[in-house]
C-alpha positions in Angstrom: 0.0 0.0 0.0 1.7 3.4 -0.7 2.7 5.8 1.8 0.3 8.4 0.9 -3.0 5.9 1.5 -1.7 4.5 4.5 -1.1 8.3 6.2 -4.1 9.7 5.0 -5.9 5.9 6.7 -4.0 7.3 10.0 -5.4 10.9 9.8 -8.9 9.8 9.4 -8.5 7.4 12.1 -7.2 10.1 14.5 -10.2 12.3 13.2 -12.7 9.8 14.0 -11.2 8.9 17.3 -11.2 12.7 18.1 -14.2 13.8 17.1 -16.2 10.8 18.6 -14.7 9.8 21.2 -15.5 12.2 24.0 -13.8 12.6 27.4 -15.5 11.8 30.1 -18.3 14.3 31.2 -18.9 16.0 34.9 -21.2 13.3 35.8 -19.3 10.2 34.7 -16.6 8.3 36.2 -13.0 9.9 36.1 -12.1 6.1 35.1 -14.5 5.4 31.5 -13.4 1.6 31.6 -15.0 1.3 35.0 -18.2 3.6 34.2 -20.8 0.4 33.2 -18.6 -2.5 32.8 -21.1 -4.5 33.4 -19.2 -7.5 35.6 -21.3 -8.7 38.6 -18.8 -8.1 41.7 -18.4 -9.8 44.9 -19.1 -6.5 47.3 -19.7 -6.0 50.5 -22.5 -8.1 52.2 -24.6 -5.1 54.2 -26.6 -5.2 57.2 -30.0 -5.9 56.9 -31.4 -2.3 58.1 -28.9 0.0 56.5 -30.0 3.9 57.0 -33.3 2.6 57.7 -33.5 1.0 54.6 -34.7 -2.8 55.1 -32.5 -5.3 52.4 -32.5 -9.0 52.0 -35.9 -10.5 50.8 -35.4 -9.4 47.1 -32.6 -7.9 44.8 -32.9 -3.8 45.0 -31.6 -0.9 43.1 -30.2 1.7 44.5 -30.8 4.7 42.3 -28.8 8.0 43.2 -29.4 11.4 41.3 -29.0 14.7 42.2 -32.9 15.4 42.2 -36.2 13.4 42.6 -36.5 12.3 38.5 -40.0 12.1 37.2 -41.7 13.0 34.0 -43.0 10.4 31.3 -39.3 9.0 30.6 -38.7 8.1 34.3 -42.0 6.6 34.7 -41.4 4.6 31.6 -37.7 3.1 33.5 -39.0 2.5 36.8 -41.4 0.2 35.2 -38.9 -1.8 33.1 -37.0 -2.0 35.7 -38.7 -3.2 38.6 -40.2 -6.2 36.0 -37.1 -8.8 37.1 -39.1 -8.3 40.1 -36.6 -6.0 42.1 -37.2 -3.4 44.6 -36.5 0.1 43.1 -35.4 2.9 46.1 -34.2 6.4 44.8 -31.4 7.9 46.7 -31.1 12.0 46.6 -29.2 14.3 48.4 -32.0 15.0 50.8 -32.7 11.5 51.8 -31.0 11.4 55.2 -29.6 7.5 53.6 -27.9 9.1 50.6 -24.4 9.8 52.2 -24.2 6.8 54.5 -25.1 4.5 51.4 -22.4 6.0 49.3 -20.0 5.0 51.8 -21.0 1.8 52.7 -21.4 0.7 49.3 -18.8 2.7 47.5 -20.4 4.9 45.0 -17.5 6.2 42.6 -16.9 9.9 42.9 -18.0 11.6 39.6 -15.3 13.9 37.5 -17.2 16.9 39.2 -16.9 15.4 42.5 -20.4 16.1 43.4 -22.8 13.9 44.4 -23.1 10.6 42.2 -25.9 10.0 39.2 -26.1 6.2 38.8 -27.4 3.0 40.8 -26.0 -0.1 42.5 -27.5 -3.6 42.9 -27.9 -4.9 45.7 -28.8 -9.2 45.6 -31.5 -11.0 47.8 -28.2 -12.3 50.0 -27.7 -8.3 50.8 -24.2 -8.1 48.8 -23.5 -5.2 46.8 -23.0 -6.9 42.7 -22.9 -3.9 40.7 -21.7 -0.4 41.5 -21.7 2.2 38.9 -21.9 6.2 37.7 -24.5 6.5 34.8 -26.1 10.0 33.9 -27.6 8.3 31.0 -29.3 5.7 33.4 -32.8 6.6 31.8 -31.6 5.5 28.4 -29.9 2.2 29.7 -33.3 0.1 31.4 -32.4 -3.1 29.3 -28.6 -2.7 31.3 -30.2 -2.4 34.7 -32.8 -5.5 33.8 -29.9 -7.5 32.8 -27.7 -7.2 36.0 -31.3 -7.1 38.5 -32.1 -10.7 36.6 -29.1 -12.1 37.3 -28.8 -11.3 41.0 -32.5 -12.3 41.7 
């Protein structure tokens, strides 16, 4: 292949990898190949009242966001994801279980080291299987389904 075609192949590489491939945003995770890996973990097992929250009879998800979602979209998430038959608790700043969840579980500090915008899942055994930042999370029910019906 002549030199020309092969170093105008590796500028419109570059130029796709630069214009598509963004840096991570002030809501994601300072470390993308963390950010919704997907791989079940094997977390910390936590107590059955945590915060007041009661855990243990069924898988739950452990939705943080910076405010109380809602609208058409949300509605539309909470019921595919409470189909595997999990529990669904949302987690703002204002609920007095936020910060002592975060730490328990860890939630990962987003690049604008704010309060976290993602969810956790938590099995029917209490152990924490999945842990991660995603300010998409309305977009990504099918995801949350897929890790919620393995743990249940």
């Amino acid at each position: 292949m002549p030199a020309g075609v092969v170093a105008a192949l590796m500028v419109a590489l570059i130029a796709v990898v630069v214009l598509l491939v963004r840096p991570p945003g002030p809501l994601d995770d300072p470390r993308p190949a963390l950010q919704r890996d997907g791989l079940l973990r094997e977390g910390p097992v936590l107590e059955e009242d945590v915060a007041g929250l009661q855990l243990g009879d069924r898988a739950v998800i452990l939705l943080f966001d910076r405010e109380q979602p809602g609208g058409s979209e949300w509605e539309q998430w909470r019921t595919d994801v409470t189909a595997e038959g999990a529990d669904l608790i949302v987690l703002t700043p204002g609920v007095s279980a936020h910060g002592e969840l975060i730490d328990v579980i860890p939630m990962p500090v987003p690049v604008d080291g704010g309060p976290p915008v993602g969810y956790a899942v938590i099995d029917q055994d209490r152990q924490v299987r999945y842990v991660t930042l995603d300010p998409q999370y309305l977009l990504n029910a099918f995801e949350v389904n897929v890790i919620t019906g393995a743990v249940s």
